[in-house]
N, C-alpha and C positions, 0 to 999 in steps of 0.2 A: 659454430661461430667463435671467431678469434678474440683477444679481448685481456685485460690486464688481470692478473690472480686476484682471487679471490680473495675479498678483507679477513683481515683475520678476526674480526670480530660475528662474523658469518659462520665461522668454521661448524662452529656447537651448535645446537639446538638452543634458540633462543625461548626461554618458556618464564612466566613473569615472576618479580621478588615475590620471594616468600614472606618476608616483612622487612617495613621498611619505618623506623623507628623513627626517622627526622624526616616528615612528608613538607614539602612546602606549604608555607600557609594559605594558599588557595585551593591544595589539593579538596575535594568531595569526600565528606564523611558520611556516613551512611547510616545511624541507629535505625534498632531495632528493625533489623533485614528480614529475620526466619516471623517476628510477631506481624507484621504487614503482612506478610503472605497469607498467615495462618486465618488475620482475620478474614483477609480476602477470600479466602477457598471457604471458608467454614460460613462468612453471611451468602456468598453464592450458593452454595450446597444446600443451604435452609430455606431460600426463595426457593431453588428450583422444586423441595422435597414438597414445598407448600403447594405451589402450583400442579405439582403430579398429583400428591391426594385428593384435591379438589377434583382435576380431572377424574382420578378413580371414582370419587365416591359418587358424581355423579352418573358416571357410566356404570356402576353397578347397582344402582337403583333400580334396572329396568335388566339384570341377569348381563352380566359383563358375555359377548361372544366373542369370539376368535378375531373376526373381524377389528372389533372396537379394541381387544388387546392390542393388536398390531397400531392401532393407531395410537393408542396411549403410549407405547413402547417409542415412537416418533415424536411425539407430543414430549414425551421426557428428556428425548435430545437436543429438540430445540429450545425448550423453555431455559434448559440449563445451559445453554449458548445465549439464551437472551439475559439471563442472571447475572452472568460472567460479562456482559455487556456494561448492562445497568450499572452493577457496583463501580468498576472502573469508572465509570463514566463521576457517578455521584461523588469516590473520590478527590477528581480531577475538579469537578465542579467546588466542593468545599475549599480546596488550596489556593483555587484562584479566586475564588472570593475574597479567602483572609490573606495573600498575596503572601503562602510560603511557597517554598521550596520543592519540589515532590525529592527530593533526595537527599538534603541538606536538613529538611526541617525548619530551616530558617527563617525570617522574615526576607523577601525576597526586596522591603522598601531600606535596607540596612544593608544588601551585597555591595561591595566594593568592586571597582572595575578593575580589571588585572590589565596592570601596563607595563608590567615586564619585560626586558626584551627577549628579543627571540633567539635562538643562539643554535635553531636546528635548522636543516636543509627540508625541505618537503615540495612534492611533485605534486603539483596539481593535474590531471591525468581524465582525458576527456573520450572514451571509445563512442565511436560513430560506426556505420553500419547502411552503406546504400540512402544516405539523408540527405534531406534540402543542404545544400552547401552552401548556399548563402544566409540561413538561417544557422549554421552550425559555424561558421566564421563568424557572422556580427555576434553568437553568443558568448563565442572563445574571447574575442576582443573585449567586448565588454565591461567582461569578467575581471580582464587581464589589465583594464585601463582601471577597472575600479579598486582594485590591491595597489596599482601604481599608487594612486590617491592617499593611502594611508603612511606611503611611506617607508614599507616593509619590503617591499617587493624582492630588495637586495636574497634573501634566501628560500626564494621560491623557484620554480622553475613549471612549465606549461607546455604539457604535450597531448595533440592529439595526435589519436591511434587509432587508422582508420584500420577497416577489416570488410571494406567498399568493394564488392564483387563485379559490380558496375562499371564496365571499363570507361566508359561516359563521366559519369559521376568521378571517377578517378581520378580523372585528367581536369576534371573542374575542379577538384578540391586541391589539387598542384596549383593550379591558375589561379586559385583565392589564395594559395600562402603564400603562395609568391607576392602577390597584391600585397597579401597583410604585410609579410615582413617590411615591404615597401613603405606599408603607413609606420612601422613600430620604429623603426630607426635601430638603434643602439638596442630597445630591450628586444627586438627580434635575437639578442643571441641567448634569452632565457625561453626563448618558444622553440617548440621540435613538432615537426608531421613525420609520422612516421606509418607506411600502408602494410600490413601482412599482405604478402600473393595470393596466401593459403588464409583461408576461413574456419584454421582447426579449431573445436570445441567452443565456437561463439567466443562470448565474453570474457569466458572462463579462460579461455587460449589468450586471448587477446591481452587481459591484465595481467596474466602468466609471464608471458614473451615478454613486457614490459620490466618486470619486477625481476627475471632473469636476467635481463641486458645491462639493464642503468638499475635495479633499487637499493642496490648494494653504496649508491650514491647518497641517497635521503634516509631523515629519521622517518617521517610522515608520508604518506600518500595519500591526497582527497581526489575521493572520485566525483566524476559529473558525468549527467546522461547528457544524449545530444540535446536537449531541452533545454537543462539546468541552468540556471542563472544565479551566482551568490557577490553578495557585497562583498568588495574587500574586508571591511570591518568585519562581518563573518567568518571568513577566511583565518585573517588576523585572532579572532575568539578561539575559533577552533583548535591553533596549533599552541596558542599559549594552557589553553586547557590541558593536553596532551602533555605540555611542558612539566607542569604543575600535579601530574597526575602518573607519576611513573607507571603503575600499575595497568595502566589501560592500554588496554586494546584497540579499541571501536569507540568514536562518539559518535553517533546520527542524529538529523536536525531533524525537522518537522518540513519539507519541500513543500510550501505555498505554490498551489496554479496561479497564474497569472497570465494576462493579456489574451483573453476568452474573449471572440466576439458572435458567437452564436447562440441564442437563446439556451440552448442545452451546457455549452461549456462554461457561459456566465452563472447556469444552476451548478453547475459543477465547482467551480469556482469558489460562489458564492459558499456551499453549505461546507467545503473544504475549509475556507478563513473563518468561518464563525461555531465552528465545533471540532475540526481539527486539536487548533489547543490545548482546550478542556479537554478533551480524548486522550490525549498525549501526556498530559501531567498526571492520568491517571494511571496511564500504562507506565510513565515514570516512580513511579509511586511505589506499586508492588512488582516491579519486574526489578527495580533496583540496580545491581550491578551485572545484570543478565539480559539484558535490553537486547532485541532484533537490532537485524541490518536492513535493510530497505535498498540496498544495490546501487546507491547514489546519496551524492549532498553529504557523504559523511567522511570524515578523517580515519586513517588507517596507521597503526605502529607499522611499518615495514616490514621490520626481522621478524616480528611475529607474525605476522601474515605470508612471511617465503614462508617460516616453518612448520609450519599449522594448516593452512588451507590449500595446499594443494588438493586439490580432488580427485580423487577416482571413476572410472566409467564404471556403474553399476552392474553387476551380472545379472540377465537373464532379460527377458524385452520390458517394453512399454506396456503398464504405466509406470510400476517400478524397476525396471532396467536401465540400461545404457546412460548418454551423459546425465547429470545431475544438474535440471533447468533451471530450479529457483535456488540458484548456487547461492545468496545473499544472507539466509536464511540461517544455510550450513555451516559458510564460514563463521559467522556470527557464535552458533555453536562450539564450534572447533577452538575458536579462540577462549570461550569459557571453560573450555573443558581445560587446555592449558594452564587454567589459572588468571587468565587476563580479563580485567572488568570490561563489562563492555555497556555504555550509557548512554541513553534518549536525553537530548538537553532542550526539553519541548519547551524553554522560554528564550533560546536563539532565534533572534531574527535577520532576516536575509538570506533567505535559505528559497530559493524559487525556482518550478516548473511548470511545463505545458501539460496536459490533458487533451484526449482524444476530442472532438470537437464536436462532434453527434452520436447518437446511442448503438449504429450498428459499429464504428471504430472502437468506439468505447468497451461494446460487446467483444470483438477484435482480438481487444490486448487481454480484455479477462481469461479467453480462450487458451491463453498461454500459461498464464498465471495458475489459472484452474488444475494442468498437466504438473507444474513446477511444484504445487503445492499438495495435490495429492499423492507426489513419488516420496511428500517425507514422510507417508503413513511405512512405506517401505526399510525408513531408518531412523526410528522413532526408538528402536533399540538399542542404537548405537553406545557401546561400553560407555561407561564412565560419563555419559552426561550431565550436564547441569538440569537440576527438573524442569525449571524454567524453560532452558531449548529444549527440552519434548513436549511442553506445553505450548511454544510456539509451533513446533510442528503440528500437536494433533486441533489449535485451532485456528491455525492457517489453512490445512485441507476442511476442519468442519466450516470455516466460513463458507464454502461455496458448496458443499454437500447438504446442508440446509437449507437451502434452494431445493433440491432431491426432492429433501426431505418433506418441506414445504405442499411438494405439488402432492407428493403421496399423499399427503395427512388430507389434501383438501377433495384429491379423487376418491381416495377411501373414506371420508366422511358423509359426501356426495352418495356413494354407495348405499353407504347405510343409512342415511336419512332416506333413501329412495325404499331400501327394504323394507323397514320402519313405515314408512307410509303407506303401502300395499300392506301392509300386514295389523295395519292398526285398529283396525275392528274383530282382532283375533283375539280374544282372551281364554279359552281353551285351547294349550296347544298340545296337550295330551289326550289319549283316550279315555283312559279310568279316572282323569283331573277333578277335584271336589270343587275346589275355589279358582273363581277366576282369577288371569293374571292381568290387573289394573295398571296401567302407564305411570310412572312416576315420573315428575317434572320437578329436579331439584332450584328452582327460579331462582330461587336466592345464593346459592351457590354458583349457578351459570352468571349470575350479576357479577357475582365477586371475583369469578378467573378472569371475565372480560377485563374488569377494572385493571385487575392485578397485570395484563396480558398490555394491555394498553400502556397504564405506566412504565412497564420496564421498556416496549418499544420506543414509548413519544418523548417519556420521558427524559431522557438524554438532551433532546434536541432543546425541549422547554427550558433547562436549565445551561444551556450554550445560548439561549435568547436572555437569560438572566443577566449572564459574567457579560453578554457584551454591551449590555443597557447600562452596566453599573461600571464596568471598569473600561470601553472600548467606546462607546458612543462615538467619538468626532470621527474615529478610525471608519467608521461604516456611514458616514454620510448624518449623525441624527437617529434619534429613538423613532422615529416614525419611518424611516429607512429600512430598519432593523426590522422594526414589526412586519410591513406590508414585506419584506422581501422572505423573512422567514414565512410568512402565512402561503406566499407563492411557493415558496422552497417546497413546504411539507404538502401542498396538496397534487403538485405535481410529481412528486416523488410517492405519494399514493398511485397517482393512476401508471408511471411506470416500472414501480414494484413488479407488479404482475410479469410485463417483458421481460426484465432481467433476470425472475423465477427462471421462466422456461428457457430463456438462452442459457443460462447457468445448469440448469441440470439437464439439459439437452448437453451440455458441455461435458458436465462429470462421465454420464452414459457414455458418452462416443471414449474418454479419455479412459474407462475402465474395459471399454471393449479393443481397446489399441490402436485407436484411429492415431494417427503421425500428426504432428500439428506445427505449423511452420511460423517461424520466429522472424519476420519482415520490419522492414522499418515502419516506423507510423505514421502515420497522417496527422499533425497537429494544427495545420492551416485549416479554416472557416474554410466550411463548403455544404449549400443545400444541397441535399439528396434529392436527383429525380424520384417519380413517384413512381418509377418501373422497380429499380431498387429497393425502395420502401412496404411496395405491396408483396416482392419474391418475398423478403428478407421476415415476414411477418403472416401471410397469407396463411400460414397452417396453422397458428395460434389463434386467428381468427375464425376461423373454418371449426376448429377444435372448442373454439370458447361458445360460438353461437348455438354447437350442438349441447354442448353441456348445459348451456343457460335454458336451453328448452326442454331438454331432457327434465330438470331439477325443477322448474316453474310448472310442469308439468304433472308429477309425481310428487313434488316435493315443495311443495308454493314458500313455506314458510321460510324451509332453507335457502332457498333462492336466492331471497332479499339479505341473506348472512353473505353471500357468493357476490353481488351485486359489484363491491366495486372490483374484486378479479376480474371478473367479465368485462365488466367497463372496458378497464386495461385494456383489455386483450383487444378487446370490439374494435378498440380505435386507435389498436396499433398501430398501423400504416400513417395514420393522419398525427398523431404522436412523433411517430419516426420523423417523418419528412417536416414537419412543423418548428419541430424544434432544433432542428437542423437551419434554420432560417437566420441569415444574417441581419434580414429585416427586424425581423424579434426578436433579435439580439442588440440593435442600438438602439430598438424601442425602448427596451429596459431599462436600458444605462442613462437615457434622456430622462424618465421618469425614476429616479433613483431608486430601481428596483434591482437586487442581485448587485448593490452597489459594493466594493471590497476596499480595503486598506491600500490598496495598490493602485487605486483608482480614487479614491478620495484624499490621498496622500502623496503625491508623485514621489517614488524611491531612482534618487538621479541613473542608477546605475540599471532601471528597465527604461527611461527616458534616452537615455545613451543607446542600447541596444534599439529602439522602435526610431531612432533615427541614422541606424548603423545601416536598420533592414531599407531606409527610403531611398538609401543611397545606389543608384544603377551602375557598378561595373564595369567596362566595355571589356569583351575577352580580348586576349595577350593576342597578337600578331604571329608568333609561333609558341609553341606548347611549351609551359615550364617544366624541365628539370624533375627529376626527385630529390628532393630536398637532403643537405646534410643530416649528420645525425652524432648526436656523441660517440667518443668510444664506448665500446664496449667492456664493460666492467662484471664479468659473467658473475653468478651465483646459481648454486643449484637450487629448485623448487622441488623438494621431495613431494611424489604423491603419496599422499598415504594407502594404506593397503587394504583390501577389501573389507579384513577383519575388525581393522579398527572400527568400521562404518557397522559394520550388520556380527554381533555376536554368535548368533544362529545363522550358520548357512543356507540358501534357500535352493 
């Protein structure tokens, strides 16, 4: 590609100040970074140690065997995923109570608003991928009419970057910018469409090609999925942040679902906006200035991003070979390891996406996620990391391996309690045996890890029903909104717990055995599932759960009723699936202000704008628009980085 020389401020390796003695007065200060952590890893470490003894001591009551080790041995990886849950969580939930900072420390009722002005250029930058086109145009618009609004717009600029293999879909997405331009007038000459031919290396190709062509133009880049929806006023926060913060790399927001109209995507929704948050200022809290990327909604330095995140195709196959799918993750990484902060600023608001719409779409996208997240156990070694990015890698792949985990612990406990009860009137198990061997029932111990077991699971949620009684109430409809919708929240997310076990580690297995898994666009429009669908999609869990439930009630009566609501699950998958897939009981909901949200109790002008963008019909052009202009070409190169850098050991 032809194009004007490279800036000369491009030439170097951009890699971030090493100190910077006069930080603006808005910049993010950050005490006591290494003691946050410490305490974090060391009160997780002590819950989890508590809950493993417990387990042990009761399992050796009765002669620990090979079987129950192996289950202990599982039991100690999830407990300690549920530890590392909890504390965050509890964090999160303390700051937003007394309404500080998770980064700052500060009172959050005393921040000043920064009105600055802005004095950088940044690309707002939208890749699509075979999607509703008229769903991805009224979003662009939107977006693009709500920056207008603030005033700022003057040094922004808006491109989408289709990578639309679709020749159909192509030619519609020509015929909507042409339209848009048509509504924009004058700021059509701050929008660009621009299509790759080629579909090289997904997303990662996609914002590559961008960032070589034109990013050599802007300080900033915020990306958006075809979903995303942000206020200008968001927008606006983002880049004066960035302004204010020379150091940084990456800030990412906290992407609110919104405009759910299915029973399922309104619970999705719903438990997203009322524990989201809380979740987030804890993850703020101790991840500090080594915060994840999340692939969207978030602002990006440029120069650091050509210099740093170029990617590498992986050596050797699937799951750890070839391209690098949860590329978000890595760069996040990359850019720490340069040196540049990278921050969650979980009290922006305006930051909003869609959600798959029913539980097999939703199972879908995990499908991908699960392949993306398990390749960073593959670079989890990566020289010079920040601890933090290898702690997001290893639990980003354990989030969904605990699912595995999960079903093992309950098939192999199944086992043994069935053992155990065939064998229970054995108390010689020796020949030459003097004394018998008496059953030991540690009761009061089995009380205590329940409890213990329950709290770190429920507990999170209890206290997300706290912060929003106390600090959020109008936002959710009313404390009685709050209650009935969380009590619905968590007892339906009991019964399909169990489905997303088995899809999940049905997922890990197939992605450790090398199954190929394909990254399509999603479904995020309302739609019942027939029930032919719902009974494929489900039919072997059920088949699976009925025999196990008889098997165990069988053999094992007592454990049964422990197993009961997995079974449940499973039993009523199909009618689970297909149910809550229902449009119907999804504006039943909303009538009875259940699964009510901030988004919906609150009109934010800027989804009011887009759900009267989406009513608006069309009529196709007369003959086919054009491909659209495109700025010059302003080249830069994107180094990849080299295998080495990524994996220390060769494999």
């Amino acid at each position: 590609m032809s194009g004007t020389p490279m800036q000369s401020n491009m030439n170097q390796e951009f890699r971030a100040p090493a100190d910077l003695t006069q930080l603006p007065a808005d910049a993010i200060s950050i005490p006591g970074k290494s003691l946050r952590r410490y305490v974090y890893v060391i009160l997780s470490v002590l819950t989890a140690i508590s809950g493993v003894y417990i387990m042990f001591d009761i399992l050796r009551a009765n002669d620990l065997t090979t079987l129950e080790a192996v289950i202990l041995l599982l039991f100690g990886i999830s407990f300690t995923w549920l530890a590392l849950a909890f504390w965050s969580g509890l964090f999160g939930f303390i700051l937003q109570m007394l309404r500080i900072d998770p980064l700052t420390l500060k009172s959050t009722k005393n921040l000043l608003t920064d009105t600055s002005p802005i004095t950088c250029r940044t690309a707002v930058v939208m890749p699509v991928y075979n999607e509703d086109t008229h769903r991805v145009i009224a979003g662009f618009e939107a977006t693009l009419r709500s920056l207008e609004q603030t005033g700022e717009l003057a040094q922004f600029d808006f491109f989408l970057l289709s990578d639309t293999t679709n020749l159909t879909i192509a030619q519609a997405e020509r015929d909507a910018w042409q339209q848009l331009q048509g509504r924009l007038g004058e700021l059509g000459k701050q929008a660009f469409y621009r299509r790759r031919e080629k579909n090289i290396a997904r997303k990662v190709g996609n914002i590559a090609e961008f960032c070589q062509r034109w990013g050599a133009n802007y300080e900033h880049m915020i990306v958006l999925d075809a979903d995303s929806i942000m206020t200008g006023e968001c927008l606006v926060k983002m880049v004066r942040a960035m302004q204010a913060n020379p150091r940084t790399g990456l800030i990412q927001t906290i992407p609110i679902p919104v405009r759910q109209t299915t029973f399922f995507g309104r619970f999705v929704q719903f438990a997203a906006v009322l524990y989201s948050p809380m979740l987030a200022t804890g993850l703020a809290f101790w991840q500090t200035d080594a915060a994840n990327y999340w692939g969207h909604n978030a602002i990006i330095r440029m120069r650091a991003f050509i210099d740093h995140c170029g990617l590498p195709t992986l050596p050797g196959k699937a799951p750890f070979g070839g391209d690098i799918l949860s590329h978000d993750f890595v760069e996040a990484a990359m850019l720490r390891r340069a040196g540049w902060d990278v921050f969650l600023l979980s009290d922006l608001e305006g930051s909003y996406e869609e959600v798959p719409c029913n539980i097999i779409d939703y199972a879908t996208r995990d499908r991908r996620w699960v392949q993306g997240n398990i390749q960073h156990l593959g670079i989890v070694d990566t020289k010079d990391l920040h601890p933090i990015s290898r702690m997001h890698f290893l639990l980003g792949a354990i989030a969904y391996i605990t699912s595995l985990i999960w079903l093992l612990m309950l098939v192999l406990s199944t086992a043994d309690a069935v053992v155990r009860a065939i064998n229970s009137n054995v108390y010689f198990t020796e020949v030459y045996q003097l004394y018998p061997n008496w059953p030991i029932a540690k009761t009061e111990l089995i009380v205590a890890l329940i409890l213990l077991t329950t709290t770190l699971l429920m507990g999170p949620k209890f206290l997300g029903v706290v912060v929003a009684l106390v600090h959020r109430r109008k936002q959710f409809g009313g404390a009685k909104a709050i209650i009935n919708g969380a009590f619905i929240e968590t007892i339906f997310a009991v019964l399909i717990a169990p489905i997303m076990m088995v899809y999940h580690a049905y997922f890990v297995i197939s992605v450790l055995l090398g199954f190929k898994v394909n990254w399509d666009s999603q479904d995020r429009e309302g739609r019942l599932l027939p029930w032919g669908e719902c009974i494929a999609r489900t039919s072997k869990m059920t088949i699976a759960a009925l025999v196990w439930g008889a098997m165990t009630y069988t053999y094992a009566p007592i454990f049964f009723w422990w197993l009961t609501p997995v079974i449940t699950g499973l039993i009523l998958a199909s009618a689970l699936v297909r149910y809550s897939s229902s449009l119907d009981w999804g504006r039943s909901t909303r009538e009875h202000k259940i699964f009510l949200s901030p988004s919906e109790a609150i009109a934010d002008p800027v989804l009011v704008h887009l759900d009267e963008l989406l009513a608006i019909e069309h009529p196709p052009l007369a003959t086919p628009a054009p491909i659209p202009e495109l700025p010059a070409d302003n080249w830069t190169d994107m180094p990849h980085r080299e295998i080495d850098d990524y994996v220390s050991v060769k494999r």
